[in-house]
N, C-alpha and C positions, 0 to 999 in steps of 0.2 A: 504494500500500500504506500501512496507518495504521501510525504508528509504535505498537511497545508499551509499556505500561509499564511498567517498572522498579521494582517498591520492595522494599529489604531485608529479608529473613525473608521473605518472602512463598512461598506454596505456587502453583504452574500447574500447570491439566491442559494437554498439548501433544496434539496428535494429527497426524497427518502422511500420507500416500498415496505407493505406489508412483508410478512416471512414470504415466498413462492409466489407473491403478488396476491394474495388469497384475498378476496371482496368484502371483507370485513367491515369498510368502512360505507357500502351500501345502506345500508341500516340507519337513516337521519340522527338519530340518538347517539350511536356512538360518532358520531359527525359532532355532536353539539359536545357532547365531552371531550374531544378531543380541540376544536375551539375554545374551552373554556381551562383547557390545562394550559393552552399555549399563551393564552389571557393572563392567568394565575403568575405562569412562570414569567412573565412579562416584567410583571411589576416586581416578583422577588429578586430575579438576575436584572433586571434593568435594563432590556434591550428595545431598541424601537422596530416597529414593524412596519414593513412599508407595502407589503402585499400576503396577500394570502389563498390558495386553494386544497380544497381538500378532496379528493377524487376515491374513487372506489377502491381502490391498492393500493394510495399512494398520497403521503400530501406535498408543498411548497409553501415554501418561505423566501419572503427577502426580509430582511432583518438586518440589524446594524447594533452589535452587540456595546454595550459599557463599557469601561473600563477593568472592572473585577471577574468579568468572567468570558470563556469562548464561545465559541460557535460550536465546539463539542461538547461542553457543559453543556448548554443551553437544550442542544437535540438528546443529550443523555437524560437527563430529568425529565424532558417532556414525553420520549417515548416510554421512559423508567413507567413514569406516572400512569402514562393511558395502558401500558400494558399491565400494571399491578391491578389495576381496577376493571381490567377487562377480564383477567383472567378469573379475578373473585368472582364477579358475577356469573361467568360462564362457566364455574368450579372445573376449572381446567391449569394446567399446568405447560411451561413451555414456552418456546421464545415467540414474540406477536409481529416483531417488524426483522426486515434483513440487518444482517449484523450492524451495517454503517452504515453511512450517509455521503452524498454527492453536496460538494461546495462550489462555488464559483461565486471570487471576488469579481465586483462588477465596477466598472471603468466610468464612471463619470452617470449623467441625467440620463444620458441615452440608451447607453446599455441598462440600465435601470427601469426604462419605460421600452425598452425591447424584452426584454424579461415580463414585466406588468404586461405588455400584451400578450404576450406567449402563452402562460398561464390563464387569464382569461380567457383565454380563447381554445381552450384544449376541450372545456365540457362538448361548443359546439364541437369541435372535430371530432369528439368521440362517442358524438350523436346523441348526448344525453341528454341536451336540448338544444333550440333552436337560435336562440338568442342569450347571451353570456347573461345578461341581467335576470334572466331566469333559475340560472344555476345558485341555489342559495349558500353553498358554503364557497365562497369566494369574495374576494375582497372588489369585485368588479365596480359593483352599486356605491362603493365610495365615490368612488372617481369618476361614474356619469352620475351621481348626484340622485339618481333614483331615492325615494323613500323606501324604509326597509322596516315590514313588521317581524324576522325572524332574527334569530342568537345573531349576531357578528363583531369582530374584534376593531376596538378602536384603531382608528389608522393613524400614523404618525406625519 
């Protein structure tokens, strides 16, 4: 595995996969718990969040960690977390997401809102619906401004 790098201030898109890609995150409910650990873990690490999607196998982040802590603390506790509580409920035992995680520091505004599009725009390509503003665990509806009656994580 390459090591990553580290540099302060600095913004990552993360992205990450269930274990074997397994659809676990179908299920709206564990969509919103898992929203709500990345929320949680937000405030205790102190990192800002500048987009978000959560897709069936898989979710994204772009994030721009504190000072105190990484970008693999950050994704350790949040998957630690949704997995201890998944597995309670499901009285199952076992690993819930793939060993690691996918980083990319990202280069300035643009690579930044090439990223926010990308991810917005994955539900349409993977036909889950028609229009990104429909897709509700995504951070789309911040940024057209749309009114939002369900969970979503404040944006930075």
């Amino acid at each position: 595995m390459t090591k990553r790098i580290i540099k302060p201030g600095a913004v990552y898109y993360l992205w990450t996969t269930t274990k074997d890609c397994i659809e676990i995150l179908n299920d709206p409910h564990w969509c919103r718990f898992l929203l709500l650990s990345v929320g949680y873990h937000r405030y205790m690490l102190n990192y800002q969040i500048y987009g978000y999607l959560i897709m069936p196998e898989s979710f994204y982040l772009i994030v721009q960690p504190g000072k105190m802590f990484t970008i693999s603390k950050i994704m350790k506790l949040i998957k630690g977390n949704f997995a201890r509580k998944y597995n309670e409920y499901k009285k199952r035992e076992g690993t819930v997401w793939s060993q690691s995680f996918s980083a990319e520091m990202l280069d300035g505004q643009a690579q930044l809102n090439e990223r926010l599009e990308y991810i917005h725009s994955l539900p349409v390509s993977r036909e889950l619906v028609k229009d990104p503003g429909d897709y509700e665990f995504s951070s789309f509806n911040h940024y057209s401004r749309a009114r939002r009656t369900t969970i979503q994580l404040v944006i930075d």
